[in-house]
C-alpha angles and dihedrals in degrees: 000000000000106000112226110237120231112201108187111237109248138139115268131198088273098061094244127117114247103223135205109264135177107247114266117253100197140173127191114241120206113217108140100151096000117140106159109109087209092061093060090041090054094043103044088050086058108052086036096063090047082060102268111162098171133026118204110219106203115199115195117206121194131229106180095237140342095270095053129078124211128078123235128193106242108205100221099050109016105092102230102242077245086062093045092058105043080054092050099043092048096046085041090049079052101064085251132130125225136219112203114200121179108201132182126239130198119227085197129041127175130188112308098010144112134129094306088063093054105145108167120196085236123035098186101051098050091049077055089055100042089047095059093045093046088046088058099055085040088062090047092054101053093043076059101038098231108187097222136019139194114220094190133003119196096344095142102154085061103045101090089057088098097174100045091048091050094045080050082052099048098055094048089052090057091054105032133053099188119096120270141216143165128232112239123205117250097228092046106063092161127137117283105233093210092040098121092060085058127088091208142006121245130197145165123237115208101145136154103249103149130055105204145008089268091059111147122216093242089062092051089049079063099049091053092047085077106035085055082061091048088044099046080054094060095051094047077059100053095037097279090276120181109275136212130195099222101181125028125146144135131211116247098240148092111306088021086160104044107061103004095155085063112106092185100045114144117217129123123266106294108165081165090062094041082041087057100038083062093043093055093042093055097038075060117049095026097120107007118138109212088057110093102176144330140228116206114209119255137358098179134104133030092294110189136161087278090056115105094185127095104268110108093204114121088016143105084251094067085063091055098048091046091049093053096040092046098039139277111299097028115101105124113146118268108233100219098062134081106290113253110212125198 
C-alpha cells in the first residue's frame, strides 16, 4: 500500500512551513491540443478509478533550437489555456490535485542536444523570455487554484545560473500560492543551485534499470537498490527536501528497461516487459520515505496490448499501478477500461 508521507512542520529557507501532505499518487495526462471536454471527462474517470489522486498536465513550449531565445505555442502539442483549464476544472470537480509543468521543446535538434544543452547566444535575454512565459502559466495556476507547479524540467545547462533562477522564483511566488518545485534530469544529479527556494524536488526517472528484454523484476529491484543511494546523495545536497518523481515510464516494447528515456526505441510490442519494469519500480519505492509522490508517464492514446508507446492503458501495467494505489491485493480489472487479455 501507498505509504502516507510525514513531513515534520518546520520553516524552510523559504519562510514557508513544510506541512504535513498525503503522497501524491499521480499519473501524467496527455492533452497537448486536446479541446473536447469529454476527453478529459473519460480519461480522468479512467486513471481515477485505478487510484489516481493528482495528474500531472505537461505544456511544452518551443524555442526553435538551443542557441535561440523566445518561446512559441506548437498546435499539436501546446494545450490551448482553454484546454488547461477544462483539464483542471474537471480534475478539480473530481477531488484531484494538479501539478502544472511548463517544459521547453526544441524544433530543431542536432546531434547531442536537447533542452539540457540549451546554450543561448544571450543568456539574459532568453531568462527574460522564460520568466514571462512562466509568469504566464503562474498566473493560470493561481486563478485555478493548481495545487503544485513546476517552474523548470531537465534544463542542466542552466542550473547552475542561481540568480536568474531565484529572480524566476520570486516572481512565481508573487503570483502563485501553491507550492512549487523544479524537475531535475536523471543523469544530472547535480546540486540545484536554487534547491533551497523550492518546497519539494522534483525529478524524472528514466534509468536504465534492465538489460535485456528477459529482465526479471527482482534484478531491477537491484538495480534500484542503487539508484535509491545515488539518489539519497542528491537530496542530502539540496536539504533533504521531499521528493517527487515527476516523470517515470517505460514503453511497452521489447527492451522496456534498457534505454526507457528513449522516445524513438525499436523493439516489437511487450506489454509483459513494460508490465515488469512497473512492477520493479513499484516493489522498490512502495514505503520509502524520502518518495513523495510519483507521476507515471503517460496516460494518452488507445493503448492496447499492440501499442508499443508509454501509455499503460489497455495494458498489464494498469493493473500494477491500480493494485498499488488502491492498496496491495486489489487488482481486479476495472470494467470500464480497455480489456486486458492474458
Amino acid at each position: 500500500m501507498v505509504a502516507l508521507l510525514a513531513i515534520v512542520a518546520i520553516p524552510g529557507s523559504t519562510g514557508r512551513t513544510v506541512t504535513r501532505e498525503p503522497f501524491q499518487k499521480g499519473m501524467v495526462l496527455g492533452i497537448f491540443s486536446k479541446t473536447d471536454p469529454d476527453y478529459f471527462r473519460r480519461n480522468l474517470q479512467e486513471i481515477q478509478k485505478l487510484g489516481v489522486d493528482s495528474i500531472s498536465l505537461i505544456v511544452p513550449k518551443v524555442q526553435k533550437d538551443v542557441h535561440s531565445t523566445g518561446f512559441y505555442d506548437d498546435p499539436w502539442v501546446t494545450p490551448s489555456n482553454e484546454s488547461l483549464r477544462l483539464a483542471i476544472r474537471e480534475a478539480h470537480r473530481r477531488g484531484m490535485k494538479v501539478l502544472l509543468m511548463p517544459i521547453v521543446y526544441l524544433e530543431v535538434l542536432r546531434d547531442g542536444e536537447w533542452r539540457g544543452t540549451i546554450e543561448p547566444a544571450d543568456w539574459g535575454a532568453w531568462f527574460d523570455a522564460y520568466e514571462s512565459m512562466i509568469g504566464g502559466y503562474a498566473l493560470l495556476a493561481s486563478e485555478e487554484q493548481v495545487e503544485y507547479f513546476s517552474v523548470g524540467s531537465e534544463l542542466c545547462s542552466t542550473e547552475r545560473m542561481k540568480g536568474r533562477w531565484e529572480r524566476v522564483i520570486r516572481k512565481v511566488r508573487r503570483i502563485y500560492p501553491g507550492r512549487i518545485t523544479y524537475s531535475a534530469n536523471w543523469d544530472h544529479l547535480e546540486p540545484v543551485s536554487f534547491g533551497s527556494r523550492l518546497d519539494f524536488l522534483g525529478m524524472n526517472a528514466y534509468y536504465e534499470v534492465g538489460k535485456d528484454s528477459s529482465s526479471e523484476p527482482g534484478a531491477m529491484v537491484g538495480r534500484w537498490r542503487e539508484i535509491q543511494k545515488e539518489i539519497r546523495s542528491w537530496r542530502s545536497l539540496n536539504g533533504d527536501k521531499p521528493l517527487v518523481i515527476t516523470e517515470v515510464g517505460y514503453p511497452s516494447r521489447t527492451g522496456a528497461g534498457v534505454d526507457p528515456w528513449n522516445y524513438f526505441g525499436e523493439g516489437s510490442p511487450d506489454p509483459e516487459a513494460q508490465r515488469k519494469c512497473y512492477e520493479a519500480f513499484v516493489a522498490a519505492w512502495n514505503g520509502e520515505t524520502m518518495l513523495a509522490g510519483v507521476y507515471f508517464y503517460l496516460w494518452w492514446g488507445e493503448g492496447g496490448l499492440q501499442d508499443r508507446d508509454y501509455t499503460p492503458r489497455g495494458k498489464p501495467a494498469q493493473r500494477v499501478i491500480e493494485s498499488w494505489y488502491l492498496g496491495e491485493g486489489k487488482s481486479g480489472r476495472v470494467s470500464s477500461l480497455p480489456e486486458v487479455k492474458p
